[in-house]
C-alpha positions in Angstrom: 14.3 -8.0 -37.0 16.5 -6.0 -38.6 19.0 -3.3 -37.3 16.9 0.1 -38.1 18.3 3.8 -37.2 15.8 6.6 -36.7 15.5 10.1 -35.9 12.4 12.3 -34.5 14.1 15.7 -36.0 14.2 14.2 -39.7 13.5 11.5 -41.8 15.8 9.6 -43.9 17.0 11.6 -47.4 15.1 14.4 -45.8 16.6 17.9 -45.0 18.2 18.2 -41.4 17.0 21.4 -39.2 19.1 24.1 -38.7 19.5 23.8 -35.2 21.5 20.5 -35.5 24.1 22.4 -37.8 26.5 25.3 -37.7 23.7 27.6 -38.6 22.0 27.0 -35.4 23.1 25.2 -32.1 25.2 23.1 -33.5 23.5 20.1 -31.3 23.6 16.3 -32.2 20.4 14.9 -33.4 18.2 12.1 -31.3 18.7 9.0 -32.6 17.0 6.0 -31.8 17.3 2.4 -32.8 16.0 -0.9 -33.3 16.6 -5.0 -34.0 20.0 -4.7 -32.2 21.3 -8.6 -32.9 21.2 -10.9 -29.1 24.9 -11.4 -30.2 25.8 -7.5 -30.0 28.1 -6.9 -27.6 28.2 -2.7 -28.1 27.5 -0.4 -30.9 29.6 2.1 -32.9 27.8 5.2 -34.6 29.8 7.3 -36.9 28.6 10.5 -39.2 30.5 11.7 -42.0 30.0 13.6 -45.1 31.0 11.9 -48.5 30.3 15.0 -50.3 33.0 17.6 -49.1 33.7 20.2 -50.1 31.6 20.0 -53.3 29.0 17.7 -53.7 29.9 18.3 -57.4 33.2 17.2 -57.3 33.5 15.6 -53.8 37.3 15.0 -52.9 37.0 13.3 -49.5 34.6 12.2 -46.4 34.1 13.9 -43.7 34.1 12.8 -40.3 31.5 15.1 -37.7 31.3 12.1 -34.9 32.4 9.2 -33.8 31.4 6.8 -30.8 32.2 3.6 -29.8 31.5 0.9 -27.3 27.9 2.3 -26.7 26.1 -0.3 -25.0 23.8 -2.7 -27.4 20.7 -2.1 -24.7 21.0 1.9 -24.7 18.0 2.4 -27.4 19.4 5.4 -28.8 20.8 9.1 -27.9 19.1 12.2 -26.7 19.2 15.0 -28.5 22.5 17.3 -27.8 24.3 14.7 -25.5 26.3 16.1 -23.1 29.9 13.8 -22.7 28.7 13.3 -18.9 25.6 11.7 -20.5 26.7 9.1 -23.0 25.8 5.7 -22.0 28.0 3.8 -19.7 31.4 2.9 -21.3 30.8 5.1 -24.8 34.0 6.2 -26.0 34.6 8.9 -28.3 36.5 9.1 -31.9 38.4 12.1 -33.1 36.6 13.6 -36.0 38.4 15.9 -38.6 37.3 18.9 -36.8 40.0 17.5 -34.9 37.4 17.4 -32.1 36.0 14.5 -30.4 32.5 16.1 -30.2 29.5 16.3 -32.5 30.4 18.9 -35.2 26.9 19.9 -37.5 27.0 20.0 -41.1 28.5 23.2 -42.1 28.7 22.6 -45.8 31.0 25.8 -47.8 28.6 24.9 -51.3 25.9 23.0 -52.1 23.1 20.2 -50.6 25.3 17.6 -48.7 24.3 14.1 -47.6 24.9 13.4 -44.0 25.6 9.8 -43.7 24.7 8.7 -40.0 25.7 4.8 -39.8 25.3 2.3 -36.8 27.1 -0.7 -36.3 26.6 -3.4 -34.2 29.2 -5.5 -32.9 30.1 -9.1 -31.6 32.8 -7.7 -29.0 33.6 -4.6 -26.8 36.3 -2.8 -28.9 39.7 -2.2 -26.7 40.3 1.4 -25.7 41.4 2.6 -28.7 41.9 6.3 -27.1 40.1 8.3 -29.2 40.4 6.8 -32.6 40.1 8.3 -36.4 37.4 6.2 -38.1 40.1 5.0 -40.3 41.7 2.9 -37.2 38.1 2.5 -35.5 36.8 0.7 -38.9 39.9 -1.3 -39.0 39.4 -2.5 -35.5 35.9 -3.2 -36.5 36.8 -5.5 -39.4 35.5 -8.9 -38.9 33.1 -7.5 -35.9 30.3 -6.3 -37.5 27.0 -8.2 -37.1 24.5 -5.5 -38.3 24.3 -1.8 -40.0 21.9 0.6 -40.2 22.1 3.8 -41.9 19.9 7.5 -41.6 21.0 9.9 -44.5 19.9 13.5 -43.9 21.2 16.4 -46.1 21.9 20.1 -45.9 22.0 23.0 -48.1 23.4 26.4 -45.8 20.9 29.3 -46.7 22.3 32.6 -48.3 
């Protein structure tokens, strides 16, 4: 089986609701997932944005949530996750929100592509404190069994 992402607020390439960016409540999606490898050992989901700040003439990714070292048997994530509710031993990245919590799309022009991508891994990363996903992907290099990817987009109404 292979690794699949899903979500029951939108399907993949489809447009996000509202109420998961900064237009609404700003909450993280539910995810779910599927065909985790036996040899996973934890999971790492990252979303970023590869079309900022113009999908026109995009001039870097960014980064709205990172987690790491979520347990290979948790199934998936609830929508709006509280911190206190994050599967056993999920640690949290640093996005460039300079946050280390969800952050919604909240694009300043145009239809963006949200790129939500899960990993799985052969080991339990060591605490990397709360990691950029620069230095989370480097200390996933040579880990990663499986991927699965969800795109949504967004376009802020005017």
């Amino acid at each position: 089986m292979t690794l699949s992402l899903t979500s029951s607020a939108f399907a993949h390439e489809d447009d996000m609701p509202p109420r998961y960016t900064c237009d609404g409540d700003n909450l993280s999606p539910p995810f779910s997932w599927n065909g985790v490898p036996a040899a996973a050992k934890s999971l790492v989901l990252i979303v970023d944005d590869p079309d900022a700040p113009d999908p026109k003439a995009p001039r870097m990714i960014w980064v709205h949530w990172i987690l790491y070292n979520i347990p290979p048997a948790a199934g998936g994530l609830v929508e709006g996750i509280a911190v206190d509710k994050l599967p056993s031993g999920t640690r949290r990245g640093t996005t460039d929100s300079k946050v280390l919590d969800y952050r919604g799309p909240c694009p300043p022009i145009g239809r963006h592509r949200y790129f939500h991508k899960l990993y799985a891994l052969d080991c339990l990363l060591p605490d990397l404190g709360s990691p950029t996903k620069a230095k989370l992907e480097e200390a996933m290099r040579g880990h990663v069994l499986a991927e699965a990817q969800l795109i949504g987009t967004y376009e802020r109404r005017k």
